[in-house]
N, C-alpha and C positions, 0 to 999 in steps of 0.2 A: 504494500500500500504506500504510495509516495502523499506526500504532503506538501504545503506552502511555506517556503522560507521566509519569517517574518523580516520587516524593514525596521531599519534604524528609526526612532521616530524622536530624536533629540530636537526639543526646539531650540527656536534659532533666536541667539540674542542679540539684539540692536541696542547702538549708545543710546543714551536718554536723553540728549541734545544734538542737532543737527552740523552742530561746531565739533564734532568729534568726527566727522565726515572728513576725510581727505579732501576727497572729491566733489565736495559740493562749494563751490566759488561764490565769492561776497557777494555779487550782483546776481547769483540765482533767485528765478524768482521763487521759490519753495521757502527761502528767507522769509518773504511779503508773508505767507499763507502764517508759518512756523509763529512770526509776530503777532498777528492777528488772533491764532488759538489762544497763546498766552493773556493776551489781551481778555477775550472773553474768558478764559476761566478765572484771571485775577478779579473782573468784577464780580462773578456768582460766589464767591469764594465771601 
């Protein structure tokens, strides 16, 4: 009887600020969006 070799299922971690990005340049716009979340969750807070 053969069976299914289960998959690695580690999640995946990501930094918790978008400034730990190599890759992502001052003038991206994901910058714009990234300000704006913070924005709205510091007023509901």
């Amino acid at each position: 009887m053969s069976f299914i070799i289960p998959v690695f299922r580690q999640q995946l971690m990501l930094p918790s600020s978008i400034d730990d990005y190599d890759y992502v340049s001052a003038d991206n716009f994901v910058r714009v969006i990234d300000a704006f979340i913070d924005k709205v969750l510091k007023e509901n807070l």
